[in-house]
Backbone bond lengths (Angstrom), bond angles and torsions (degrees), N, CA, C in turn:
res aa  C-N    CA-C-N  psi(-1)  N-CA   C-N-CA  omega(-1)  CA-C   N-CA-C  phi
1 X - - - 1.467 - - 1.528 111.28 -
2 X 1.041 110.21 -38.99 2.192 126.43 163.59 1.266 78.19 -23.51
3 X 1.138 94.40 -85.44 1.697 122.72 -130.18 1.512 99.61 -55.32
4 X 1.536 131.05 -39.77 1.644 130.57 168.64 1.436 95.90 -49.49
5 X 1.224 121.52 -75.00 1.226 111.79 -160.55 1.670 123.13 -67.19
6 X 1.561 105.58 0.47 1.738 84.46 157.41 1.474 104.37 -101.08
7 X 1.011 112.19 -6.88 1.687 111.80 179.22 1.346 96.04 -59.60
8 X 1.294 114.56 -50.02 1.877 121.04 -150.67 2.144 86.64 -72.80
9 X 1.515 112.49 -48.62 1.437 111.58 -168.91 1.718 101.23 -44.44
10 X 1.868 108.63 -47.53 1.484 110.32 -130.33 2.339 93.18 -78.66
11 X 1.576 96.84 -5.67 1.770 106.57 -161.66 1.181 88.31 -77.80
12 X 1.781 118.07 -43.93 1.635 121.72 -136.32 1.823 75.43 -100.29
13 X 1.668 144.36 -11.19 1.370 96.29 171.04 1.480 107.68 -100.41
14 X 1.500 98.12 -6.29 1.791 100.79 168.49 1.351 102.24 -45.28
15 X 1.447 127.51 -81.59 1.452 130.96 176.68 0.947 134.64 -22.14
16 X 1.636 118.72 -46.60 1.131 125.12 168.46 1.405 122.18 -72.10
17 X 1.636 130.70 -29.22 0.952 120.12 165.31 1.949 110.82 -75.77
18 X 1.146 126.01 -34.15 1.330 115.55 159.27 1.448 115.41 -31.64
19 X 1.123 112.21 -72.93 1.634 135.36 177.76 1.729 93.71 -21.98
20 X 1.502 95.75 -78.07 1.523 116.49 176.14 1.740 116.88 -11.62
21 X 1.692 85.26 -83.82 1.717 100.92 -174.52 1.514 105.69 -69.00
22 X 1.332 133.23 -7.02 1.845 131.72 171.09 2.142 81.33 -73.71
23 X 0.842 99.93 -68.29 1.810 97.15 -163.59 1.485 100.50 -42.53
24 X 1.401 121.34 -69.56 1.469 114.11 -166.60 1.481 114.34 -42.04
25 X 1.585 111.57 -28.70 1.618 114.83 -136.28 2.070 65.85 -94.60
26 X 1.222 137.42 -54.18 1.490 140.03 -166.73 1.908 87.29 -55.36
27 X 1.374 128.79 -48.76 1.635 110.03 -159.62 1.792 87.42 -89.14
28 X 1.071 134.68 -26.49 1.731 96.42 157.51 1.158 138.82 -79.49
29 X 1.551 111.62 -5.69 1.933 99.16 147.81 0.725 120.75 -91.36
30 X 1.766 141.92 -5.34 1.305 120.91 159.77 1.760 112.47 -58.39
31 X 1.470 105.25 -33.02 1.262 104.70 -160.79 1.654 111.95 -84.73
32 X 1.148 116.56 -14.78 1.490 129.45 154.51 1.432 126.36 -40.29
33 X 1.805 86.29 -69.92 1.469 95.58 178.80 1.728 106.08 -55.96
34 X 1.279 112.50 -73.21 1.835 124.54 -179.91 1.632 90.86 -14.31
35 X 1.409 131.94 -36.28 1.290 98.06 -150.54 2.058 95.89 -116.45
36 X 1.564 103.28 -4.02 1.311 109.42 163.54 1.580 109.93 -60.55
37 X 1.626 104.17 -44.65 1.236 107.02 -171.99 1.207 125.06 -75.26
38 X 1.130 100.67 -20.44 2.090 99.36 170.07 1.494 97.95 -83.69
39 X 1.518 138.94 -31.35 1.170 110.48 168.42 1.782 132.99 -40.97
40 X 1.625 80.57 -62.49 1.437 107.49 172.54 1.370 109.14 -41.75
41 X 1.338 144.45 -59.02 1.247 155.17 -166.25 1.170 92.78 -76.63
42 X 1.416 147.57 -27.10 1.806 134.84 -160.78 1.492 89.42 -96.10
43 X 1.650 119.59 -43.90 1.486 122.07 178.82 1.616 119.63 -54.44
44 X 1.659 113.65 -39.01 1.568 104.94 165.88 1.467 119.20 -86.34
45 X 1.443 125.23 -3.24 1.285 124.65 -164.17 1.594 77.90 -91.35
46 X 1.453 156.17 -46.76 1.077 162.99 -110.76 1.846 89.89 -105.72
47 X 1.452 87.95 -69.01 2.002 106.87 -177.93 1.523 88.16 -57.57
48 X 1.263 141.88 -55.77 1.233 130.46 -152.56 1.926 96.29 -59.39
49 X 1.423 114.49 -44.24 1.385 110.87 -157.14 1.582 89.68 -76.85
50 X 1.567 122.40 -51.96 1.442 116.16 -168.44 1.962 106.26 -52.85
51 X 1.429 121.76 -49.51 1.321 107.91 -166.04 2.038 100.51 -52.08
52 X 1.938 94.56 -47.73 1.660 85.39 -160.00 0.932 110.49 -61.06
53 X 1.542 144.62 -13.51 1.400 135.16 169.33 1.075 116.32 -70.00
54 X 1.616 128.64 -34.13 1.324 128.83 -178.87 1.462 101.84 -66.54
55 X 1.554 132.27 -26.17 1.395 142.51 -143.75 1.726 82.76 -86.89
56 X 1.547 108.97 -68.02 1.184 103.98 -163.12 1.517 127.33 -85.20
57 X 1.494 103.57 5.53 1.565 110.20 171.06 1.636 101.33 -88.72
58 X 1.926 123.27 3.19 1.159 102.89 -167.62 1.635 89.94 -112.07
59 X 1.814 110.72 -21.21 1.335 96.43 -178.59 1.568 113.22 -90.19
60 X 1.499 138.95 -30.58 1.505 155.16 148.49 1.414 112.21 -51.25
61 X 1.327 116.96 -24.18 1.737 97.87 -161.90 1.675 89.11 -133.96
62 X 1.270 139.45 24.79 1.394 114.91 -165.36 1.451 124.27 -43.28
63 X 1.233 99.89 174.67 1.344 109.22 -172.02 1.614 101.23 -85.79
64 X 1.690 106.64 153.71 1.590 111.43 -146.74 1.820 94.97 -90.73
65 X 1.538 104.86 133.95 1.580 96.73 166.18 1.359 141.86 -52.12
66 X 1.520 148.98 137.08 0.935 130.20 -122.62 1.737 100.74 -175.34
67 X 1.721 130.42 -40.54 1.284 111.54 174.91 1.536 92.54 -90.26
68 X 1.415 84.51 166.04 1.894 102.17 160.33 1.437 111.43 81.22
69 X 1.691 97.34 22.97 1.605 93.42 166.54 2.003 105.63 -99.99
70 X 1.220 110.71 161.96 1.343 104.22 -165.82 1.513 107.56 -148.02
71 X 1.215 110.12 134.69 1.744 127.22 162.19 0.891 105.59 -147.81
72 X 1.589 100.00 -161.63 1.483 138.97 175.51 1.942 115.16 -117.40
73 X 1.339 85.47 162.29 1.939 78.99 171.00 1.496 103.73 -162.85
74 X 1.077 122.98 141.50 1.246 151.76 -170.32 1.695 93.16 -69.58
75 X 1.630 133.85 108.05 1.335 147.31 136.63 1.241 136.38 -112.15
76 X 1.787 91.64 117.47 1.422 85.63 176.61 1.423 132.08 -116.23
77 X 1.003 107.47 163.09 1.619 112.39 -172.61 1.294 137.94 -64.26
78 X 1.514 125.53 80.22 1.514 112.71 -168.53 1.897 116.14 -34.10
79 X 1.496 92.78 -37.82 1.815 92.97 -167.38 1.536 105.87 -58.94
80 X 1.705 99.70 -70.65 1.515 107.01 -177.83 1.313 124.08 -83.52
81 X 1.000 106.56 -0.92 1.663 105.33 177.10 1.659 134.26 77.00
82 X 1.791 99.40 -10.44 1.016 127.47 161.10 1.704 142.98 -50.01
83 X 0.749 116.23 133.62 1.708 102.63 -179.68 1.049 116.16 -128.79
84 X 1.486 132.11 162.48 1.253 143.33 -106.96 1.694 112.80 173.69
85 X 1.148 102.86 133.13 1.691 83.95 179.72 1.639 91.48 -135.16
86 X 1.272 85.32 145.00 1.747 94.80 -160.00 1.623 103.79 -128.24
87 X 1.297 124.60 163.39 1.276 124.50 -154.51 1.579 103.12 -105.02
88 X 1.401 117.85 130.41 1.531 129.14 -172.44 1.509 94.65 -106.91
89 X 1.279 123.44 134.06 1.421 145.13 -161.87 1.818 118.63 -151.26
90 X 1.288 106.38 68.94 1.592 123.94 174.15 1.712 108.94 -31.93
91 X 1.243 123.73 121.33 1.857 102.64 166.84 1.398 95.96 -148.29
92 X 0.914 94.92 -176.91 1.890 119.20 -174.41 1.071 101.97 -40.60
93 X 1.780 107.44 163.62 1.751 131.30 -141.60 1.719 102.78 -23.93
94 X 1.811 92.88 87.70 1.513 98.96 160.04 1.562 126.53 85.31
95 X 1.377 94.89 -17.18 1.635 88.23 -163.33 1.813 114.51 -76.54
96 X 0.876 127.59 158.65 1.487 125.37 174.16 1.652 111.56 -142.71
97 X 1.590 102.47 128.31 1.602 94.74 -140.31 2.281 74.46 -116.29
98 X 1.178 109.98 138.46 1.137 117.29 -173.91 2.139 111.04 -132.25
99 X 1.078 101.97 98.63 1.461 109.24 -172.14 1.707 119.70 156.12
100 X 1.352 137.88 175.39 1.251 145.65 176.62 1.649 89.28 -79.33
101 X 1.390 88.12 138.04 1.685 119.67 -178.82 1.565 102.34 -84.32
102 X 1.312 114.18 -5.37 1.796 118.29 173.87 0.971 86.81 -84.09
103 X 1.683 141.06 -58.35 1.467 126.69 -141.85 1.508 129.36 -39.71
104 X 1.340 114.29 122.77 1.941 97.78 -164.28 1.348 115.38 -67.39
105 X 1.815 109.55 3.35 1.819 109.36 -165.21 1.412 98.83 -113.94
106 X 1.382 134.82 125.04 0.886 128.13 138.94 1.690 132.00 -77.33
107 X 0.903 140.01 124.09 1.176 143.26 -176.18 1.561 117.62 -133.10
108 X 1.944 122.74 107.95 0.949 138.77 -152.63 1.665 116.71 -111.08
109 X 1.184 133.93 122.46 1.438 121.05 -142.34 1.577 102.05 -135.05
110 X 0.648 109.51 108.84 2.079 111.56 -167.05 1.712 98.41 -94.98
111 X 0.735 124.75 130.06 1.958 132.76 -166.07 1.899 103.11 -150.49
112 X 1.249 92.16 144.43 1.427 109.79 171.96 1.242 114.32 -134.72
113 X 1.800 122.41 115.56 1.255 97.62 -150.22 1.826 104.97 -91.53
114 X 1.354 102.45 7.01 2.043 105.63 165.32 1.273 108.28 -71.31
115 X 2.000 122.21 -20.01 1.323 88.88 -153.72 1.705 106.51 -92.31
116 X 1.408 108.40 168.59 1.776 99.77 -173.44 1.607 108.95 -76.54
117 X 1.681 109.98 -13.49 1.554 89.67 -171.55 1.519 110.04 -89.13
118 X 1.513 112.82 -19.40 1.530 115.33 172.63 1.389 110.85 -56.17
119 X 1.873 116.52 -36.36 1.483 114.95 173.78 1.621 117.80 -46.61
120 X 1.153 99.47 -46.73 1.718 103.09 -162.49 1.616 104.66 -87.01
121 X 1.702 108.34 -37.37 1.336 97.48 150.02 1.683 142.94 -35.32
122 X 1.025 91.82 -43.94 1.974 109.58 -171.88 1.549 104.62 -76.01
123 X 1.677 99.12 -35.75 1.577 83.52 -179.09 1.623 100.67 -80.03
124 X 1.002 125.15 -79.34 1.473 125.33 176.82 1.478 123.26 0.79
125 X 1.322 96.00 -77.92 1.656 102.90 172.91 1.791 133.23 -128.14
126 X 1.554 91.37 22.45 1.650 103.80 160.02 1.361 87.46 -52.55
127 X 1.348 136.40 -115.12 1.644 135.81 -156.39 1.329 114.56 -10.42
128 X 1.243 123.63 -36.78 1.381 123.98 177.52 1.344 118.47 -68.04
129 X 1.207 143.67 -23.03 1.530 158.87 169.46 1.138 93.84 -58.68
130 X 1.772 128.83 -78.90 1.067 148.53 -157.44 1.839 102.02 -57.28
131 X 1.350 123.34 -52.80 0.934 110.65 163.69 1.507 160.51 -31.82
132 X 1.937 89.41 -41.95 1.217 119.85 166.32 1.169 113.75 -74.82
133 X 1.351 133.13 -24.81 1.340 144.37 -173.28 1.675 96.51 -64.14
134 X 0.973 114.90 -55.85 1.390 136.19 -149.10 1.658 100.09 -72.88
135 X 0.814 126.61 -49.89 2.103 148.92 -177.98 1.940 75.91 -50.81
136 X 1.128 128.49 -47.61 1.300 103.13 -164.37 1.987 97.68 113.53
137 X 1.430 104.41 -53.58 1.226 110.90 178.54 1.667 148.34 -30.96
138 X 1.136 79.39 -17.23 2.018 100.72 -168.34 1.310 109.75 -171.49
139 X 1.366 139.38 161.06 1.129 151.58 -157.44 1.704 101.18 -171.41
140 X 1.362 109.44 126.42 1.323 122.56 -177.37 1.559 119.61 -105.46
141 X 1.662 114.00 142.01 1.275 115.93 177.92 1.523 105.78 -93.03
142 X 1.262 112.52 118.62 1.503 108.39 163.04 1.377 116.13 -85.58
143 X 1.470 112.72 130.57 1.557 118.48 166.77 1.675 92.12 -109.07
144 X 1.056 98.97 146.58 1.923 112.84 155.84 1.574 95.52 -126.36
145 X 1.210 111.24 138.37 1.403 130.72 169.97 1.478 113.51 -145.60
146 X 1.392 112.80 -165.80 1.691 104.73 -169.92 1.761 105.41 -154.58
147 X 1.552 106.90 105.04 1.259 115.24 -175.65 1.295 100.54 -106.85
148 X 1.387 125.88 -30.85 1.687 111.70 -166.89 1.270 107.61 -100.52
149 X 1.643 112.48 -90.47 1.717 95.57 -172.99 1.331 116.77 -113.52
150 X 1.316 118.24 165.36 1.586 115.70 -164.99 1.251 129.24 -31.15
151 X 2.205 106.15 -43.44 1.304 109.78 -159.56 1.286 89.07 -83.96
152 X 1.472 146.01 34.62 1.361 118.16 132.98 1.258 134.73 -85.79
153 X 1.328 121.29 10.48 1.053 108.25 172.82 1.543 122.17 -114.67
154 X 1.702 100.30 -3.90 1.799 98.26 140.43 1.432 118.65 -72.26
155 X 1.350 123.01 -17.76 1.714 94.41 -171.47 1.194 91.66 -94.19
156 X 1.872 124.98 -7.13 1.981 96.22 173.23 1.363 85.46 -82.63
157 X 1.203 149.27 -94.52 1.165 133.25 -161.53 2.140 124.96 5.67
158 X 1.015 92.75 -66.49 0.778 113.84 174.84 1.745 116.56 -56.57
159 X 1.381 125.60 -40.91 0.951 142.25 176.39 1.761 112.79 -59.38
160 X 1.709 100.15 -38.77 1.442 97.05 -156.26 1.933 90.20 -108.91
161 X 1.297 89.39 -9.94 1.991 81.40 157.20 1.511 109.45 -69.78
162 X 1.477 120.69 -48.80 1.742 106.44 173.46 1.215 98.55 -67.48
163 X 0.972 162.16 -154.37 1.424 156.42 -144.62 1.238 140.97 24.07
164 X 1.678 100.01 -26.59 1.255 113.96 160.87 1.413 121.34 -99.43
165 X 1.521 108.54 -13.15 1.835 96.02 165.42 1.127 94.52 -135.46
166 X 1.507 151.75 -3.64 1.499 134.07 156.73 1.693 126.60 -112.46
167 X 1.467 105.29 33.47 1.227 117.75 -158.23 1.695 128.58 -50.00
168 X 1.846 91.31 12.85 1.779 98.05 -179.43 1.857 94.11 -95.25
169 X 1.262 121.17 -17.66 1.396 119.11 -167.30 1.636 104.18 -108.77
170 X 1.342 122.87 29.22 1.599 138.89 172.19 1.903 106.29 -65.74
171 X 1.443 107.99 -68.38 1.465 95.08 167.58 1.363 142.40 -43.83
172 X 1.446 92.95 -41.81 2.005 104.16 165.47 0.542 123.69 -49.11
173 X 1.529 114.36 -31.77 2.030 124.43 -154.44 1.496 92.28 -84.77
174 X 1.430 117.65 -52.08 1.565 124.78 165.14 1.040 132.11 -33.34
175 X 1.412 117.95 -65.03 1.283 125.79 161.77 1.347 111.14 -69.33
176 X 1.526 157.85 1.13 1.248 141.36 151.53 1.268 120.45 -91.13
177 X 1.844 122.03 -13.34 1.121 121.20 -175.15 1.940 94.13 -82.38
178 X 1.233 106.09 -49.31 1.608 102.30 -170.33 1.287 106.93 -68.14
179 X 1.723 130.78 20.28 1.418 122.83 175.86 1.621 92.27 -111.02
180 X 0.787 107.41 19.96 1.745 97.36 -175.86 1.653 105.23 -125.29
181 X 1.252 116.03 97.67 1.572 131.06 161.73 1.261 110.35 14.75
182 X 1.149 133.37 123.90 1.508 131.51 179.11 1.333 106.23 -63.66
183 X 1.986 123.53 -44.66 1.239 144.57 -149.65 1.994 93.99 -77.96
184 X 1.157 119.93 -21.58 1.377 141.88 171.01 1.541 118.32 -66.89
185 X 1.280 105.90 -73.19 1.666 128.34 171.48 1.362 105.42 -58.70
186 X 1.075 149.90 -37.15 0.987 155.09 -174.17 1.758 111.16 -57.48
187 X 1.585 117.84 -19.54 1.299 119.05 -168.19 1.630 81.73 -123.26
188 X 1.258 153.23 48.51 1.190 126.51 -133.06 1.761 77.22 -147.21
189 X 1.384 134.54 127.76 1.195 128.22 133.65 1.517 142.09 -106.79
190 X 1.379 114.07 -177.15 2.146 95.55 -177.60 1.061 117.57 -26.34
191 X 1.869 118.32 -50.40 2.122 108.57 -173.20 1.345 79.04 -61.51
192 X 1.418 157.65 -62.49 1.628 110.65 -133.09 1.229 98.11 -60.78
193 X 1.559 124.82 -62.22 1.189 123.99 -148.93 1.710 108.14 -58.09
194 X 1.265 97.64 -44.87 1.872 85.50 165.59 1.566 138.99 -48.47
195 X 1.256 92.52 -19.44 1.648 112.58 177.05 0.997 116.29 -75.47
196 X 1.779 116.56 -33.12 1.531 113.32 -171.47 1.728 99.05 -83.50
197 X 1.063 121.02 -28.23 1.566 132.08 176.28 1.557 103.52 -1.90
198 X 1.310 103.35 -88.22 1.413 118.89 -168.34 1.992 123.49 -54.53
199 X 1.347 90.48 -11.18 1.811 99.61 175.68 1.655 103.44 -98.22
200 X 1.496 123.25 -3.35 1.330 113.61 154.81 1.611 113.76 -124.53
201 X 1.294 112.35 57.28 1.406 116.61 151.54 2.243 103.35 83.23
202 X 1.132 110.18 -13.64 1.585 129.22 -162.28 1.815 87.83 -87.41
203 X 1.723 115.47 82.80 1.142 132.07 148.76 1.904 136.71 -74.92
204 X 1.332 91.57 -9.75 1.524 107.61 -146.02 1.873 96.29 -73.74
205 X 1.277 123.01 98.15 1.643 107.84 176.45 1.159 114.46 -54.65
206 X 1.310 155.64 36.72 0.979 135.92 149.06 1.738 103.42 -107.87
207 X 1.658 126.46 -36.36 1.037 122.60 174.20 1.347 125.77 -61.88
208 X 1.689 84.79 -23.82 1.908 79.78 169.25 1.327 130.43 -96.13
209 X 1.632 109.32 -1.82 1.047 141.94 163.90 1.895 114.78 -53.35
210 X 1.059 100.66 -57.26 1.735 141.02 155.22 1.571 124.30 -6.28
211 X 1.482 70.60 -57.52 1.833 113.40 -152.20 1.324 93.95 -80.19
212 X 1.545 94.44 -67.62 1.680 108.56 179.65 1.467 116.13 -49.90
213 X 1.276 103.21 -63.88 1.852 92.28 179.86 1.570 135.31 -42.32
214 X 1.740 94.92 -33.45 1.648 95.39 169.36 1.739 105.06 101.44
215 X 0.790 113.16 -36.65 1.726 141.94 -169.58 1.600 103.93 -31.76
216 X 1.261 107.84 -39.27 1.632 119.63 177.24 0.797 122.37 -44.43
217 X 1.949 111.73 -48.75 1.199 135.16 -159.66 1.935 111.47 -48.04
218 X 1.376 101.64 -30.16 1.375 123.61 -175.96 1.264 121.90 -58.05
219 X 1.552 118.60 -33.86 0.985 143.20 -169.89 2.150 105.75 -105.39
220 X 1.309 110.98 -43.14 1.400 99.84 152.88 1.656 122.05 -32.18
221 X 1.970 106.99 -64.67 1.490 101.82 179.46 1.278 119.86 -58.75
222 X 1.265 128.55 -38.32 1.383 133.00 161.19 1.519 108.16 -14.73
223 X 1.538 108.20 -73.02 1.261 110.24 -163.18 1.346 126.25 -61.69
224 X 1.184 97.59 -43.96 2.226 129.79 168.29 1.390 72.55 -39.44
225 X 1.392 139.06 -102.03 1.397 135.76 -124.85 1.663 115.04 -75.24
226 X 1.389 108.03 -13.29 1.315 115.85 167.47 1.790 117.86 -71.71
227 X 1.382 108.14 -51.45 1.525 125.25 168.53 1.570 92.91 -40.50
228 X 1.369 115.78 -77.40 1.074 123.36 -147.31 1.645 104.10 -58.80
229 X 1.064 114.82 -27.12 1.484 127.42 177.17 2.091 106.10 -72.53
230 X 1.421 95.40 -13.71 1.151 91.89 -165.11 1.874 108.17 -116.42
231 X 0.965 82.39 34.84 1.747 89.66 -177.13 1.536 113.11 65.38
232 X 1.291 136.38 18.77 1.984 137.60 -179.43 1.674 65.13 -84.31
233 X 1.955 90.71 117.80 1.713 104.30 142.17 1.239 128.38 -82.57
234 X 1.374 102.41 -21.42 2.075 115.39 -169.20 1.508 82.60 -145.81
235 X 1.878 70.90 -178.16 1.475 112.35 145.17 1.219 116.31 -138.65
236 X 1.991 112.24 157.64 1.290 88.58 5.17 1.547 90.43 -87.61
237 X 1.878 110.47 -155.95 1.183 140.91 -174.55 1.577 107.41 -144.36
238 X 1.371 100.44 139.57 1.782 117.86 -173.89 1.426 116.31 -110.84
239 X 1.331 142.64 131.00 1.368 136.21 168.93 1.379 91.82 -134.58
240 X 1.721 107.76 139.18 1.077 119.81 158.61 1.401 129.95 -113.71
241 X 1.252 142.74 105.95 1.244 151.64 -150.31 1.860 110.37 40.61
242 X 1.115 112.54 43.90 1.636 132.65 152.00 1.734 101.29 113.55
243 X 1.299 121.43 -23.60 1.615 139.62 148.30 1.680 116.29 -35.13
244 X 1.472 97.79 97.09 1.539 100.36 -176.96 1.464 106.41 -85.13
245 X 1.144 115.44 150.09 1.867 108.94 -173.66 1.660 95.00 -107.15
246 X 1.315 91.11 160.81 1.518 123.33 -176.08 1.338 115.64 -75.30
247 X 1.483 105.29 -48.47 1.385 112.69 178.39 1.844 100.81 -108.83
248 X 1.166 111.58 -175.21 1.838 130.22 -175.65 1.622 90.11 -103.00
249 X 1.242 124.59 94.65 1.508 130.32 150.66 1.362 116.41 -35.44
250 X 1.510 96.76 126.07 1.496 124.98 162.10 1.885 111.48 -48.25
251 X 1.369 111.96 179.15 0.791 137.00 178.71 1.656 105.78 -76.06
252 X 1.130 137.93 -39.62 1.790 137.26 -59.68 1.708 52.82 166.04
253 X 1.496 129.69 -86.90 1.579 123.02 -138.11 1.518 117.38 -100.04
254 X 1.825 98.37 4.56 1.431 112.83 158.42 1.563 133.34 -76.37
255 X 1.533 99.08 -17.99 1.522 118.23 -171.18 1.723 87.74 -91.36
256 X 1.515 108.20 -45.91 1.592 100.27 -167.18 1.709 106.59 -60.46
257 X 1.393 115.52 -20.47 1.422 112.08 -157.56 1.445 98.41 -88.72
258 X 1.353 121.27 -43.14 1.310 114.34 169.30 1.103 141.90 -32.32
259 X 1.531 98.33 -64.74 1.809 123.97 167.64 1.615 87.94 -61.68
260 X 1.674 161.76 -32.79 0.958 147.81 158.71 1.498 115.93 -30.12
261 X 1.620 104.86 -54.35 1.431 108.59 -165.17 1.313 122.32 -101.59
262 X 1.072 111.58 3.05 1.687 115.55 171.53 1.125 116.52 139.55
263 X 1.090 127.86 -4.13 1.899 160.01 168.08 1.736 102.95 -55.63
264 X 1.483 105.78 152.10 1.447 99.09 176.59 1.562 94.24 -150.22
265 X 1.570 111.70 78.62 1.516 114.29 -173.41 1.315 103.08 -108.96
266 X 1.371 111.33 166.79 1.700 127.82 178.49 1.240 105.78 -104.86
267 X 1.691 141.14 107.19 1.216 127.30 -179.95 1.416 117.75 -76.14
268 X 1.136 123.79 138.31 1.377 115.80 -177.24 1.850 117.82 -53.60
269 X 1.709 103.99 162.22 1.161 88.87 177.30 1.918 121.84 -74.91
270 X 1.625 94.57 160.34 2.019 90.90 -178.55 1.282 103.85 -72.31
């Protein structure tokens, strides 16, 4: 008779510890889920705040107008020495297209003005662009975008605010932003760049208006994410009539590419 009744004790605390570990094992999936679900809920409360900010920075803050502004600009010719004023033409995400709309070459130039190889680039064979501009022959798209460090994408910002209301003083801005120390620019926000305004000829209150607000900057990332969508591994990067090159063209292999593509230029002598 013992022996039933520890049999009967040893079933009923089996059970009960069954019982037991079924309950614990039921309050850690409640408590799983409870805490899936505050993820879940922190993840749309998160998207909910990121879209409505994007919503209302697009209906309160739009993004600043930018093609279909238009001039001229003074280029001159390292070869001949000649000058030329050639037509500046603002267009979609960023681009600023500088040359005769006959020219049979297009030639498309992606630059960052933080990064160091666009520096040594620009000096080297910036003049060489401008040159080509000038022959009549080709006309180049400038992109500025921003692969290396942040403050490039205030000085494109900044770049394509003159461009959009002083678009004859776009090269200056180029050539004065890449004369200024990277180790400098680097701490540098819209007032600086508005500050330098007036030491390259950039009077226009609204461009400096532009400058100052920062607003551009928006339209820099634009472009970054388009490139990047578009196969630009670096900067900079070269395309010639929609032909992205492999290597960074010479001085020397910009004239050859032209006369390649339908161009009929004289390269200077070596």
């Amino acid at each position: 008779m013992a022996e039933k009744d520890r049999d009967h004790v040893r079933r009923l605390r089996e059970e009960a510890n069954a019982i037991r570990r079924q309950e614990q094992a039921t309050k850690r999936r409640k408590r799983i889920f409870a805490q899936v679900g505050i993820i879940v809920g922190a993840v749309v409360v998160i998207a909910l705040i990121v879209g409505g900010a994007l919503w209302g920075q697009q209906l309160f803050f739009p993004a600043p107008q930018f093609a279909g502004a238009q001039a001229t600009t003074t280029v001159t010719s390292t070869v001949t020495g000649e000058a030329s004023e050639e037509p500046v033409v603002t267009g979609e995400n960023g681009v600023v297209t500088i040359g005769q709309p006959t020219a049979p070459v297009t030639i498309d130039l992606y630059f960052d003005i933080s990064c160091p190889h666009c520096i040594d680039y620009h000096a080297q064979v910036g003049p060489t662009f401008t040159d080509l501009i000038a022959t009549g022959q080709a006309k180049v798209n400038y992109h500025a975008i921003n692969y290396v460090a942040p403050y490039g994408a205030q000085a494109g910002g900044a770049l394509l605010a003159i461009a959009a209301y002083d678009p004859a003083n776009y090269l200056a801005a180029v050539d004065a932003f890449y004369s200024v120390p990277a180790e400098t620019q680097q701490n540098w926000g819209a007032a600086d760049y508005a500050a330098l305004l007036p030491s390259i000829g950039v009077t226009n209150p609204e461009a400096v208006a532009a400058v100052q607000s920062g607003d551009y900057v928006r339209l820099i990332t634009k472009a970054t994410q388009l490139a990047r969508d578009s196969e630009v591994s670096g900067t900079p990067s070269v395309a010639v009539n929609g032909a992205m090159q492999s290597d960074i063209p010479t001085a020397a292999q910009l004239y050859e590419l032209v006369n390649a593509n339908g161009g009929t230029v004289q390269a200077p002598a070596a």
